[in-house]
N, C-alpha and C positions, 0 to 999 in steps of 0.2 A: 508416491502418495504422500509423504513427508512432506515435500516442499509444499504440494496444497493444501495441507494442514497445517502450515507453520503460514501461509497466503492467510490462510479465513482466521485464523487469529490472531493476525498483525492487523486485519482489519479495524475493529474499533479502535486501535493505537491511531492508524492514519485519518481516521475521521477524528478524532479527538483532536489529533493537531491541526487538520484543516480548519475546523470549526473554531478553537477555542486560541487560534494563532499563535501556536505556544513556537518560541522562537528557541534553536541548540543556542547553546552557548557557544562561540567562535563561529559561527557560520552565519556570511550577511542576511539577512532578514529578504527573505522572497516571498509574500503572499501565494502568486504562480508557480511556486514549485511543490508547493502545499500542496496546493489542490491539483495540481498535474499528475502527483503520486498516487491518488485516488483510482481513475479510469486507468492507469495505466496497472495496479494493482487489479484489476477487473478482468484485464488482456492476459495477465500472467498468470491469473488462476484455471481462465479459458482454456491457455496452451499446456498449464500440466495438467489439469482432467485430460485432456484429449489425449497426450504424450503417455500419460499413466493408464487408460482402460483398455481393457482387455481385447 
């Protein structure tokens, strides 16, 4: 249950960065990888509820 609580509150961090294109320091600038971390953030939350309920 940890990791889906540590999923939903990474959440607005990765909308933050998709939306406001905040680019790391040393890592080349990819729009598409922004936003690919989104849905795929969505997938990972799916498979620990379901890995974690009862």
């Amino acid at each position: 249950m940890g990791v889906f609580a540590l999923l939903l509150a990474m959440w607005p961090a990765n909308m933050h960065h998709a939306m406001a294109q905040v680019q790391v320091e040393g890592l080349p600038a990819s729009q598409a990888a922004l936003w690919v971390r989104v849905p795929l953030q969505l997938v990972l939350l799916a498979w620990a509820w379901w890995y974690t309920r009862d």
